[in-house]
C-alpha angles and dihedrals in degrees: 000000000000095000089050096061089050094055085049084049101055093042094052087053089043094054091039086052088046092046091059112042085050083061097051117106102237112221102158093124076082085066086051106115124242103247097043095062099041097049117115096002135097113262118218130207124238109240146140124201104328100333112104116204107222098182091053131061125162126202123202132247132196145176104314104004081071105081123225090232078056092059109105099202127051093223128111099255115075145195111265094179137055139179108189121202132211137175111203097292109022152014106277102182149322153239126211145185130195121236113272087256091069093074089075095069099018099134088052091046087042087054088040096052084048099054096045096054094046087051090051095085091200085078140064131199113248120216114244131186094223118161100165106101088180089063125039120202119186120178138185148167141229120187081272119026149035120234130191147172121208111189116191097199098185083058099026096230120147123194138200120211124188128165127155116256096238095054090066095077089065098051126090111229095243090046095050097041096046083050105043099032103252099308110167092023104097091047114143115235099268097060098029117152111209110212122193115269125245114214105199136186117237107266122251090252089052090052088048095051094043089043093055088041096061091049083051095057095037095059083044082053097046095047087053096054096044 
C-alpha cells in the first residue's frame, strides 16, 4: 500500500511538472545566436521616413523557415511569419503573425493566448488604456521581456510582440512603435515607458504634397477675391 501511494505521489508531481511547462511562454528563438539566424537572409534596416536606425536591423521569417522549438505557445495554431529583431550582437525581440487558418477560430485562439500567459507565473498582466473594441491590445512583462497580443477583430489577425526590456532605452519612440505595433504605448500612468523622442523633418514627398496644396488653396483664395 505504501508504495502505491508513492507511485500516485510522483505522478501526480509529474503531471503537475508537465501541466505547467505546457503553460510557459517559450521564448528560447531570443538564445538563438546571431549568425545563425541571418545567414543566408536579407537584412533589413530599422527606419521611419527618412530616419535610418543604425544600431537595429530585422530579418523575416516565414512557414517553415520558422522552427517548431521557435513556436512560443503549445496550441495548434501556429506563427507563419517572423520578423526577427537584433541589435549588433543578439535577437532582441519578435513579431509574429498566425496562418491564415487561424482566422477561422481567432477569438478562441485570442481567449486561449490570454489564459496561457496569465498562468505562466513568470508574467503579469500590465494595465492599458485602451478604448478601441475593434482592436484589442494586451501587454505583460517577465524580468526580462515584454510580451504583448494585438488582435485586429474586423480582420481576425492576432500578433505576438516580444522585445527584451533593456533594449527599450536605444530605440527612438517612432522607430519602436512603427516596429512593434505601439507596445508600450497604451500604458496607463503608473507603468509608462518614456522612449526617446525622434524629431524628424517632413519627407520629400510631404513637402511635395503640402507644396502642391498651398498652391491649391492660393489659386481658391485668389478666385474668391477676383
Amino acid at each position: 500500500m505504501k508504495y502505491i501511494i508513492l507511485i500516485l505521489l510522483n505522478l501526480s508531481l509529474m503531471m503537475v511538472s508537465c501541466q505547467s511547462k505546457s503553460d510557459k511562454v517559450n521564448l528560447s528563438i531570443l538564445a538563438e545566436p546571431y549568425q545563425n539566424m541571418v545567414k543566408d537572409k536579407q537584412i533589413n534596416p530599422l527606419r521611419y521616413r527618412d530616419y535610418v536606425d543604425d544600431l537595429h536591423n530585422r530579418v523575416v521569417l516565414q512557414e517553415n523557415q520558422i522552427q517548431e522549438k521557435w513556436q512560443p505557445f503549445k496550441i495548434s495554431n501556429k506563427l507563419d511569419y517572423m520578423d526577427v529583431y537584433f541589435n549588433k550582437e543578439k535577437i532582441i525581440g519578435f513579431k509574429g503573425y498566425f496562418e491564415e487558418r487561424a482566422k477561422n477560430n481567432a477569438d478562441e485562439i485570442y481567449k486561449a493566448l490570454i489564459k496561457n500567459i496569465s498562468n505562466d507565473k513568470d508574467y503579469s498582466q500590465i494595465e492599458l488604456k485602451n478604448h478601441d473594441s475593434n482592436i484589442l491590445m494586451n501587454e505583460w512583462e517577465s524580468k526580462e521581456n515584454i510580451l504583448g497580443i494585438k488582435y485586429e477583430k474586423v480582420n481576425k489577425s492576432i500578433a505576438i510582440i516580444v522585445v527584451n526590456k533593456n533594449e527599450l532605452p536605444h530605440f527612438f519612440d517612432k522607430v519602436f512603435y512603427s516596429e512593434f505595433l505601439n507596445l508600450t504605448q497604451l500604458r496607463s500612468n503608473h507603468s509608462e515607458i518614456h522612449l526617446k523622442e525622434l524629431k524628424t523633418q517632413p519627407s520629400s514627398n510631404d513637402k511635395s504634397f503640402y507644396k502642391e496644396k498651398f498652391k491649391e488653396l492660393k489659386g481658391e483664395y485668389n478666385q474668391k477675391t477676383k
